[in-house]
C-alpha positions as CSV (number, residue, x, y, z in Angstrom):
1,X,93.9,-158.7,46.6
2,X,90.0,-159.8,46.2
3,X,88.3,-162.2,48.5
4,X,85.2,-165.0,48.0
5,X,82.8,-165.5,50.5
6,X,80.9,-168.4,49.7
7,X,77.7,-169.0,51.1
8,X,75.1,-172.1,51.2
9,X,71.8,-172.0,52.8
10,X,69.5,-175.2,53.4
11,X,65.8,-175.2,54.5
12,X,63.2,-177.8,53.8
13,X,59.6,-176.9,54.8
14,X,58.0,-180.3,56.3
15,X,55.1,-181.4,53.5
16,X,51.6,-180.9,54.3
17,X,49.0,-183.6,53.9
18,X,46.2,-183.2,51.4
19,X,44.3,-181.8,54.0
20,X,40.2,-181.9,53.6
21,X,37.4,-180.8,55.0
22,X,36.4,-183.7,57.2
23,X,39.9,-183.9,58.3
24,X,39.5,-180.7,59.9
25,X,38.8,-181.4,64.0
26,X,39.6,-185.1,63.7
27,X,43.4,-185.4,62.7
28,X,46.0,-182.7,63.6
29,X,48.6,-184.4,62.4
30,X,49.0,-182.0,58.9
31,X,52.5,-183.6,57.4
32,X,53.4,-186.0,54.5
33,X,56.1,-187.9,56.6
34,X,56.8,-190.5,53.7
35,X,57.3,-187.1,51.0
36,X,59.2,-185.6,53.3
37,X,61.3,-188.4,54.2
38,X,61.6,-189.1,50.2
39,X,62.8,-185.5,49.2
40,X,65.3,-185.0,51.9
41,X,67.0,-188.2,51.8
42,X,66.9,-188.2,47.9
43,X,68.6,-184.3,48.0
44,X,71.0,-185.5,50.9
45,X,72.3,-188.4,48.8
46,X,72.7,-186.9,45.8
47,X,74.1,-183.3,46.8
48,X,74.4,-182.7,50.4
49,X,76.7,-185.6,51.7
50,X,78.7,-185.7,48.9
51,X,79.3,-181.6,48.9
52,X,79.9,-182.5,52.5
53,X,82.8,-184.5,51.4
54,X,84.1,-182.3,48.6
55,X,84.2,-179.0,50.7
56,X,86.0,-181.1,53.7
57,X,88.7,-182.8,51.0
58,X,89.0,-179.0,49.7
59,X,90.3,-177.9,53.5
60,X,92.7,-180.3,53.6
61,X,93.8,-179.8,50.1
62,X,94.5,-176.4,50.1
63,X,95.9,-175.8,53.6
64,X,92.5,-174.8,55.7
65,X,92.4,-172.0,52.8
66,X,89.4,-172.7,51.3
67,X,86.2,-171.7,53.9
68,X,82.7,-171.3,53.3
69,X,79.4,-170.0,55.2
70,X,76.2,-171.9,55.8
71,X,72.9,-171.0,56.8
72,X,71.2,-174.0,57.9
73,X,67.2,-173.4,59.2
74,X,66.0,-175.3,62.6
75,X,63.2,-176.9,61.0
76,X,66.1,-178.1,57.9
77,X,68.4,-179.4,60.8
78,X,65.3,-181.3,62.8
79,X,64.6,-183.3,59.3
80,X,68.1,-184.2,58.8
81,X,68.6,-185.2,62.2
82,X,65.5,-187.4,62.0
83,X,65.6,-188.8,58.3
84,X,69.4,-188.2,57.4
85,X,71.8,-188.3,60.4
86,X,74.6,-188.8,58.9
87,X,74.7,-185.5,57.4
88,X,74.9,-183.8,60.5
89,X,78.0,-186.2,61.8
90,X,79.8,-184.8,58.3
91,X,78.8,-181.0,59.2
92,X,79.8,-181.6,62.6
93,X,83.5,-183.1,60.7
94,X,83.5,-179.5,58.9
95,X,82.9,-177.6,61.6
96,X,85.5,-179.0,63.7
97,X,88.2,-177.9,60.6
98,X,87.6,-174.1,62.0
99,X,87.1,-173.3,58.2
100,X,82.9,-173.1,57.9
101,X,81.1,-170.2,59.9
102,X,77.6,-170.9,60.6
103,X,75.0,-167.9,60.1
104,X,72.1,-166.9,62.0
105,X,68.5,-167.3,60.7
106,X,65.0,-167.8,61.8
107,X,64.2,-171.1,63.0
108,X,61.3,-171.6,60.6
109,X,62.8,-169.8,57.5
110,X,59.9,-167.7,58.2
111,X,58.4,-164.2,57.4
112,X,58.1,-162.9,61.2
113,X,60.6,-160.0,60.6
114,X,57.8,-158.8,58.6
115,X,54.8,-159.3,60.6
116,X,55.5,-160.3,64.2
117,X,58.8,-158.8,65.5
118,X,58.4,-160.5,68.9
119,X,57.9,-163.7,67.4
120,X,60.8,-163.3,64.9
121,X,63.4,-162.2,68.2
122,X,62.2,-165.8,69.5
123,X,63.0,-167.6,66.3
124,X,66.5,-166.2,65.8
125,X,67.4,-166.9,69.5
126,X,66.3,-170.8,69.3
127,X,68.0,-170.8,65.6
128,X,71.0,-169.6,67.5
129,X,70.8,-172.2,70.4
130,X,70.3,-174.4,68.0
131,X,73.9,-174.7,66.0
132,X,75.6,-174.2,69.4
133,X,74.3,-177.3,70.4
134,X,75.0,-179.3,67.4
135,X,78.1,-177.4,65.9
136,X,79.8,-175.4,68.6
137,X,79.4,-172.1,67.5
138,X,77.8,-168.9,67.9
139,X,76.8,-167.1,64.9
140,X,78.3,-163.6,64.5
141,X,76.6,-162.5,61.0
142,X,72.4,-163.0,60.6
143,X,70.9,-163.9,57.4
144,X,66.9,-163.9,57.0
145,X,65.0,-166.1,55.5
146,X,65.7,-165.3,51.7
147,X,67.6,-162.0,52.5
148,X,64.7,-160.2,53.3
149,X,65.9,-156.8,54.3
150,X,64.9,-153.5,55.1
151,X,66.2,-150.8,57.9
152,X,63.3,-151.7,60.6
153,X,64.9,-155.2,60.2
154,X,68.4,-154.0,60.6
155,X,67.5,-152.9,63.9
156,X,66.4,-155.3,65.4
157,X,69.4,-157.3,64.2
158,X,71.6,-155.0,65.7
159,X,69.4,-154.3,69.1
160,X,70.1,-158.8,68.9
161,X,74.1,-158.2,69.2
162,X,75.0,-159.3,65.6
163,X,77.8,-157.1,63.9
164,X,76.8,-157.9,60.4
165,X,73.7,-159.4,58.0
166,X,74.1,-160.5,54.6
167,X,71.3,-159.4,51.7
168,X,70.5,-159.3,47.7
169,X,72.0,-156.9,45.4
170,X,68.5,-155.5,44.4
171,X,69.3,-152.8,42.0
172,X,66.3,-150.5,42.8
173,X,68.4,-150.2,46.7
174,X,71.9,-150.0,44.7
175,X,71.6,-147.9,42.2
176,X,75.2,-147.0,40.2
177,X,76.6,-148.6,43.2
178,X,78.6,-152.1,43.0
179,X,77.5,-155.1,45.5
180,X,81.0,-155.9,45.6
181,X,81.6,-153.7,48.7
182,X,81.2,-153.7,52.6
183,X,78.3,-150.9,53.3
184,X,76.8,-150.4,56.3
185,X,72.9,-150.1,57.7
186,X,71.6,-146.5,57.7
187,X,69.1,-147.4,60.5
188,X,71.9,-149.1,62.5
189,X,75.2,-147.8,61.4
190,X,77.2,-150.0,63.4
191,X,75.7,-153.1,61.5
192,X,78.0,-154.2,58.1
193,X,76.2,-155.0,55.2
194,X,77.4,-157.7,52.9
195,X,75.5,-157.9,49.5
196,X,75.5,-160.8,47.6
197,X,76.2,-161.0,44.4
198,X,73.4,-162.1,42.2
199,X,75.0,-162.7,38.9
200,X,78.2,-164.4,39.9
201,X,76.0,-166.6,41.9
202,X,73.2,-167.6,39.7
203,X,76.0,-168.4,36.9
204,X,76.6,-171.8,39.1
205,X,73.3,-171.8,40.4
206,X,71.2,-172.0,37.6
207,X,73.2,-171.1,34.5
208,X,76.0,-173.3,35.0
209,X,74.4,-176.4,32.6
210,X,72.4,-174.7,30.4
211,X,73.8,-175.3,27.0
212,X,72.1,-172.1,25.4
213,X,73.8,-170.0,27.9
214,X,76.4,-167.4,26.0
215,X,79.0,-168.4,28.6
216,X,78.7,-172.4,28.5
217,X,80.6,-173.9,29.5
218,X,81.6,-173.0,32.5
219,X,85.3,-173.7,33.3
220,X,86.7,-172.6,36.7
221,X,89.2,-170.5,35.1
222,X,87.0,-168.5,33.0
223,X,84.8,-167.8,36.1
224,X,88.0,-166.9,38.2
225,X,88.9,-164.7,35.6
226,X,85.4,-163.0,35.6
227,X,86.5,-162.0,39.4
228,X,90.2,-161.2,39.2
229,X,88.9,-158.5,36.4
230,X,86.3,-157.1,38.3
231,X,87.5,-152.9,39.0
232,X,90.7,-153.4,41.3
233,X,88.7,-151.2,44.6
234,X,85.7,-153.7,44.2
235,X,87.8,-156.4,46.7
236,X,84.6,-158.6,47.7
237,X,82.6,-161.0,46.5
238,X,79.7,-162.9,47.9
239,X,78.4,-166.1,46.3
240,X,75.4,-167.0,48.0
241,X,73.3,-170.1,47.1
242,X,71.1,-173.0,47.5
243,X,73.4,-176.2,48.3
244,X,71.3,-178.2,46.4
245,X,72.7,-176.2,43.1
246,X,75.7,-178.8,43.5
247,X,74.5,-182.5,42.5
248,X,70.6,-181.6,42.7
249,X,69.9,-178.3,40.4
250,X,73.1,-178.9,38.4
251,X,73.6,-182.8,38.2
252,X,77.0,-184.0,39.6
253,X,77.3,-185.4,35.3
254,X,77.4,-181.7,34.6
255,X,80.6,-181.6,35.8
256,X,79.7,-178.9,38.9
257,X,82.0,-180.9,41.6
258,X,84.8,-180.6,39.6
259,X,84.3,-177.7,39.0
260,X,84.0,-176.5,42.4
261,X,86.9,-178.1,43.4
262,X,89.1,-176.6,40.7
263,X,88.2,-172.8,42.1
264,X,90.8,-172.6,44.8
265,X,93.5,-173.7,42.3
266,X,92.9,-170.8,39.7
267,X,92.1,-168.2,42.7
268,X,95.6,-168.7,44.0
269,X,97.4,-167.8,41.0
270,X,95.3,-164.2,41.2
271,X,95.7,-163.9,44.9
272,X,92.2,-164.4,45.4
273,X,91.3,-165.7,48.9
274,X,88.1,-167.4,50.4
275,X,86.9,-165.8,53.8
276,X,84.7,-166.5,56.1
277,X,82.1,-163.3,56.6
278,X,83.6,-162.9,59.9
279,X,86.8,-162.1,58.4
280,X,85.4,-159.9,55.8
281,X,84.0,-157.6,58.7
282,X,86.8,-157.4,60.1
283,X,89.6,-156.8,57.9
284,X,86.9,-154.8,55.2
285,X,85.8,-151.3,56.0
286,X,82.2,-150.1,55.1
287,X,82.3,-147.8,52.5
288,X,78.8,-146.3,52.1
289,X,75.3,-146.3,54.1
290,X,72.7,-148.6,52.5
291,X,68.8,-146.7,53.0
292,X,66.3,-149.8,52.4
293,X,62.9,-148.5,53.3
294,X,61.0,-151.3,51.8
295,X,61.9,-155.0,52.3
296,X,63.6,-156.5,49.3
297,X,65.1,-160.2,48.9
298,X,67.1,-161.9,46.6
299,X,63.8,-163.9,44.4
300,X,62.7,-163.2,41.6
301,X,63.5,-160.1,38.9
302,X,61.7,-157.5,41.7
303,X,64.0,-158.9,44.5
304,X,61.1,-157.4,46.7
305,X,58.9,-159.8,49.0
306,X,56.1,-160.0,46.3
307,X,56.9,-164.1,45.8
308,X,54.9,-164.5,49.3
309,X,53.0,-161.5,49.7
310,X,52.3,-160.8,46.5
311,X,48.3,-161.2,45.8
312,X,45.2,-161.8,48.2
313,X,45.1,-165.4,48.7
314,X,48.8,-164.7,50.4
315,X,48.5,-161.8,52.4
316,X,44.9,-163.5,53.9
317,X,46.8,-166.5,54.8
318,X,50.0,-164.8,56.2
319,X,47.8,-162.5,58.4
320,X,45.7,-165.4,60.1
321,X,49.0,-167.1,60.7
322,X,50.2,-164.5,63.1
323,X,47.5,-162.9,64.2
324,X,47.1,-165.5,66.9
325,X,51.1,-165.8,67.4
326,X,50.9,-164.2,70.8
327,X,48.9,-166.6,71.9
328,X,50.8,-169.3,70.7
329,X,53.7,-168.4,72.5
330,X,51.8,-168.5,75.4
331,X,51.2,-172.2,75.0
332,X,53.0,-175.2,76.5
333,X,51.9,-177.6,74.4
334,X,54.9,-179.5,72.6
335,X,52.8,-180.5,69.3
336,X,51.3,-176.9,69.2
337,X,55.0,-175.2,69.4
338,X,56.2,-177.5,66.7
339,X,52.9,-176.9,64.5
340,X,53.8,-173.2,64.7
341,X,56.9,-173.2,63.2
342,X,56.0,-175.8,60.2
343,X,53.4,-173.7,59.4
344,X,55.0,-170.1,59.6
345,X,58.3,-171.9,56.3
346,X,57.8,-169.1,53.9
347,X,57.4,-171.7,51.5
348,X,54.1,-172.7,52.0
349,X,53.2,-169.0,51.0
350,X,55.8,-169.5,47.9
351,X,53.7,-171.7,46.4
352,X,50.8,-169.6,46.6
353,X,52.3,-167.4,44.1
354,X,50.0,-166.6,40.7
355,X,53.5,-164.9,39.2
356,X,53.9,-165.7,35.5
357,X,56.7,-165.5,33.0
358,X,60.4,-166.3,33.8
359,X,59.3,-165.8,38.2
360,X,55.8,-167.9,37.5
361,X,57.9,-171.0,36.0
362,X,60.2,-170.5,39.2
363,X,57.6,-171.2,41.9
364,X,55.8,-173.7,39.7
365,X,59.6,-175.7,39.5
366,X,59.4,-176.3,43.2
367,X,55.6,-176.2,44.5
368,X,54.3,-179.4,45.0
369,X,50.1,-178.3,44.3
370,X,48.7,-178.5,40.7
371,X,48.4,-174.8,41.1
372,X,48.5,-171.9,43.6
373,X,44.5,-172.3,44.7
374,X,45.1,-175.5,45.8
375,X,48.0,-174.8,47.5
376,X,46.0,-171.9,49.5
377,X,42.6,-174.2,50.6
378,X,45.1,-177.1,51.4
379,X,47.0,-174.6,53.6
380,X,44.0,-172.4,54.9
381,X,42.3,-175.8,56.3
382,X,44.9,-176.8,58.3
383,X,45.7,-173.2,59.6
384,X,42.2,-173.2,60.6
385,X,42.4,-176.5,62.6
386,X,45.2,-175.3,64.2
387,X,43.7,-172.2,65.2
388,X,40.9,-174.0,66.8
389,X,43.3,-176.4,69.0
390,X,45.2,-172.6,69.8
391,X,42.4,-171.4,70.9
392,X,40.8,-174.8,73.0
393,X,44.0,-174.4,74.8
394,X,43.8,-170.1,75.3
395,X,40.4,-169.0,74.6
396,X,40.1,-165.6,72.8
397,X,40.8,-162.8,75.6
398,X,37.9,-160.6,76.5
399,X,40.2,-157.2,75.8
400,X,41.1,-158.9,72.3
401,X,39.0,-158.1,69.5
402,X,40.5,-158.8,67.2
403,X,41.5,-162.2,68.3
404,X,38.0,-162.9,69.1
405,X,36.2,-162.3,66.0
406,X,38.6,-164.2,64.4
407,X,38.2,-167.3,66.8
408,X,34.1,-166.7,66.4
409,X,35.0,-167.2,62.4
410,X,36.8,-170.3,62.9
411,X,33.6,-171.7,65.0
412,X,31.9,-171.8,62.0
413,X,34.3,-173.5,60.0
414,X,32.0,-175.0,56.9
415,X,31.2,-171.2,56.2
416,X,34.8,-170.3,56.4
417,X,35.6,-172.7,54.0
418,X,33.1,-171.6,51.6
419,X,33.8,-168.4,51.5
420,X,37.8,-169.3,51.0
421,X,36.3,-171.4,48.0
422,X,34.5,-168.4,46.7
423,X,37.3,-166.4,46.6
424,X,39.4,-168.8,45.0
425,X,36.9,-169.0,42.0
426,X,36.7,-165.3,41.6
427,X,40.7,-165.0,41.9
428,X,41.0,-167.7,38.7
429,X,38.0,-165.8,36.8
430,X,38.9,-161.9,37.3
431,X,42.6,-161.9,38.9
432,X,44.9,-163.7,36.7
433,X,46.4,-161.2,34.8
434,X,46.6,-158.5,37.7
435,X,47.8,-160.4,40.7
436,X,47.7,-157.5,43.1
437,X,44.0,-156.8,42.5
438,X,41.7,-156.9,45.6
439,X,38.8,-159.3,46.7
440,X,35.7,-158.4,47.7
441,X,37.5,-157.2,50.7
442,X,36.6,-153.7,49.7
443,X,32.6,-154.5,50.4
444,X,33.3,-152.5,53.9
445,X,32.5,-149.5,52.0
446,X,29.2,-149.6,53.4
447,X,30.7,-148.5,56.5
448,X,29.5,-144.4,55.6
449,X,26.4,-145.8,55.5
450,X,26.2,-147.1,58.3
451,X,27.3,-143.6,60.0
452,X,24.5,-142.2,58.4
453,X,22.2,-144.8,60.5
454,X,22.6,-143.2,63.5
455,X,20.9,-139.6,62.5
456,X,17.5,-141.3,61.5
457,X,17.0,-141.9,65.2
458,X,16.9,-138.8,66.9
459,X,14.0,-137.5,64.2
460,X,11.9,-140.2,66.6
461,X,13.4,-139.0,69.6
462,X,10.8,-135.6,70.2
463,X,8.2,-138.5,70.4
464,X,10.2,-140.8,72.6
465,X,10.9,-137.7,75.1
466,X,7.4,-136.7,75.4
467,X,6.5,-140.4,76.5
468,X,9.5,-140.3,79.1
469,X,9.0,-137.3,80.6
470,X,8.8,-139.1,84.3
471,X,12.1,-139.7,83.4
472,X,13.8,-136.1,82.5
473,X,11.4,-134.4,85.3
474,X,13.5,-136.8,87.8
475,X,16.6,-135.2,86.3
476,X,15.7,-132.1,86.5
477,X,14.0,-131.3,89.5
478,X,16.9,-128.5,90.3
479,X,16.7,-126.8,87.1
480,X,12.7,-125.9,87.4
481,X,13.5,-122.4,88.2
482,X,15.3,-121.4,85.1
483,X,12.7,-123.0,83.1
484,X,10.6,-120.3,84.7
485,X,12.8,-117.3,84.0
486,X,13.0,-118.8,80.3
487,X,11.0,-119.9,78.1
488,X,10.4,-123.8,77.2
489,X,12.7,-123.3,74.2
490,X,15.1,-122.4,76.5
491,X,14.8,-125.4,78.3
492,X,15.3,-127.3,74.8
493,X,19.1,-127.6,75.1
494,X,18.5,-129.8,78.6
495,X,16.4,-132.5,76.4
496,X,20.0,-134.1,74.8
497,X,20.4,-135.6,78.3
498,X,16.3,-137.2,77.4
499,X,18.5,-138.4,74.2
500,X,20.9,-140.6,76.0
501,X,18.8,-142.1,77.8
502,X,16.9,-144.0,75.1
503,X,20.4,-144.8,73.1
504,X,21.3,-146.7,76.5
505,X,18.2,-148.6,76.6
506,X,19.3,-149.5,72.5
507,X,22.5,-150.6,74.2
């Protein structure tokens, strides 16, 4: 007996506003309302609702057999709720069949596991609250945002109470080893690991209509088939997926609702079930430890986080975002707490990405910037409005350094902006066939310089001593009488305390 765990995930960063210089200081409201309004209602009509209203039909069909996962971001579920409400009443309907398990995620389908742990505990609790308000239910199993996963994450996903996560089948973690097994986390071996698997799932996903493909077309049976002869101790299998593969990627005239549909049919002649991930944890037992030192996800070929952290532009952009996340979540202000999580949707670094070949045409599919540059200036002058409003409402903290020359840069914001453009050129004239290359972050060399600086001045210091003698004869009225048993050069060592007291008057 095998079992299908199928899961859908749906996020939808909010579109930012061509967002200009002279903007900056005078409108912080950053979001394309009538894009955003546009895409989501255009994706809801033609996959969303009517998925909705397959998977429901499905239940009923084949006696509450057929059961799915879903993975639904806060941010995804505030823009339904405001532009397509009737979505949610369906979910609400397949919820109620005790058949769809909802997973946890962070609220903003952000990066915060990887940068700001405090911040990312915060997102996964208000995700949480979240679909217990709207659907009823408590999720058990945590997914992050694009199956980031490493073993710092898995403990704090197991320090949050979840029994299981759900990640990508990278083969550099795997090895020989199948994904079509229950492991467990080496860095929390209580936590189940389920991994999905990538080619079973990309066949509907993106393979499903493409008529070069060696396996089109794609009948239900055939694909069943593919599963029911899978080695007989490999007993799982977990389809995860965009929902928008049904009607949106694959057009409903492909023929990917019916075929959908027809999967419970052929599974049954196999006994092949459908669980929930809850009931894979519990009925499944773990058969190996999984070791992931490094984060890896399920995008692109690398399946490592290298889609939004992958050159300068993004890692400059991603650190300036959460450096000043402590203070945000010190704030109270409504539209400042909302900002934050718009602004942290992984996407917005996505499209950043200078990737080329088969990845390159993947983020250049979805971005909506004629390239990544723009995409980073669009996004770095709003982040830098932003920062200002954070920091009119908690100026930069005396003990913070780090937050404070930050805030200083951001004073000066025409410079900032400069420089960003600077970059920018030099990253489309040197950097666009090495990616990873540096900027001209590395002019801090100059720092062993500037150690040397230091031993110029006490050359000038006999001179300086013998003019502030007052001073050393005041601090040294006790020591007189070994002077006399000595000689002056004896004295000598005393004059470092002369020293100091010239560097304080250069403090």
């Amino acid at each position: 007996m095998k079992a299908i765990c199928f899961y859908f995930q749906i996020h939808q960063p909010f579109r930012l506003k061509h967002y200009r210089f002279f903007d900056i200081g005078n409108d912080h409201y950053y979001y394309d309302d009538f894009a955003d309004d546009d895409i989501i209602t255009r994706i809801a009509q033609r996959s969303y609702l009517p998925a909705n209203e397959m998977l429901l039909d499905m239940i009923k069909e084949n006696g509450k057999k057929f059961k799915v996962a879903f993975s639904i971001s806060g941010t995804a579920l505030e823009q339904l709720e405001q532009y397509v409400p009737e979505f949610i009443d369906s979910m609400k309907e397949l919820a109620a069949t005790g058949c769809v398990e909802f997973l946890s995620e962070t609220y903003a389908h952000s990066l915060s596991s990887l940068y700001d742990p405090d911040e990312f505990v915060a997102q996964v609790k208000a995700h949480d609250a979240k679909i217990l308000q709207l659907f009823g239910q408590k999720p058990k199993v945590f997914r992050n945002t694009e199956l980031i996963y490493d073993d710092d994450i898995a403990s704090m996903v197991y320090a949050m109470g979840f029994k299981a996560a759900i990640t990508a089948d990278a083969k550099h973690v795997l090895g020989w080893r199948s994904p079509n097994f229950l492991y467990s986390s080496a860095s929390a071996p209580k936590l189940k690991l389920l991994l999905k698997n990538g080619k079973l799932s990309d066949d509907i996903s993106f393979r499903f209509s493409n008529p070069e493909w060696a396996s089109y077309p794609l009948t239900a049976d055939k694909y069943i088939n593919w599963i029911n002869e899978l080695p007989q101790e490999e007993q799982l299998v977990n389809l995860f997926m965009n929902y928008d593969a049904l009607g949106e990627l694959q057009p409903r005239e492909s023929g990917i609702f019916e075929f959908i549909k027809a999967l419970p049919r052929f599974a049954a002649e196999h006994d092949i079930q459908f669980w929930t991930p809850s009931e894979v944890i519990s009925k499944f037992k773990p058969v190996a430890e999984l070791a992931v030192p490094y984060p890896m996800s399920w995008t692109d070929e690398a399946r490592d986080t290298s889609a939004w952290l992958g050159n300068t532009l993004q890692q400059e952009a991603v650190r300036k975002l959460y450096s000043i996340g402590e203070r945000v979540r010190l704030c109270t202000d409504r539209r400042i707490k909302q900002d934050w999580n718009y602004l942290q949707a992984s996407d917005h670094f996505f499209y950043m990405s200078t990737k080329h070949n088969d990845d390159g045409s993947v983020h250049s599919h979805y971005s909506p910037y004629d390239s990544p540059y723009t995409a980073f200036t669009n996004y770095m002058n709003v982040l830098s409005d932003f920062m200002t409003r954070v920091e009119e409402q908690y100026p930069a903290s005396i003990d913070n350094e780090e937050l404070n020359s930050l805030l200083l840069t951001i004073r000066n914001q025409e410079q900032e902006i400069e420089r960003l453009h600077r970059e920018v050129e030099m990253m489309r004239n040197n950097i666009v066939k090495d990616t990873t290359g540096d900027f001209p972050i590395d002019e801090p060399e100059p720092a062993p310089v500037q150690e040397d600086k230091p031993e110029p001045k006490p050359k000038p210091a006999p001179k300086k001593p013998a003019a502030k003698k007052p001073a050393a004869k005041k601090a040294e009225p006790k020591p007189k009488p070994a002077a006399k048993k000595a000689p002056a050069k004896k004295a000598e060592p005393k004059k470092p305390a002369a020293k100091k007291a010239p560097a304080k008057k250069a403090k």
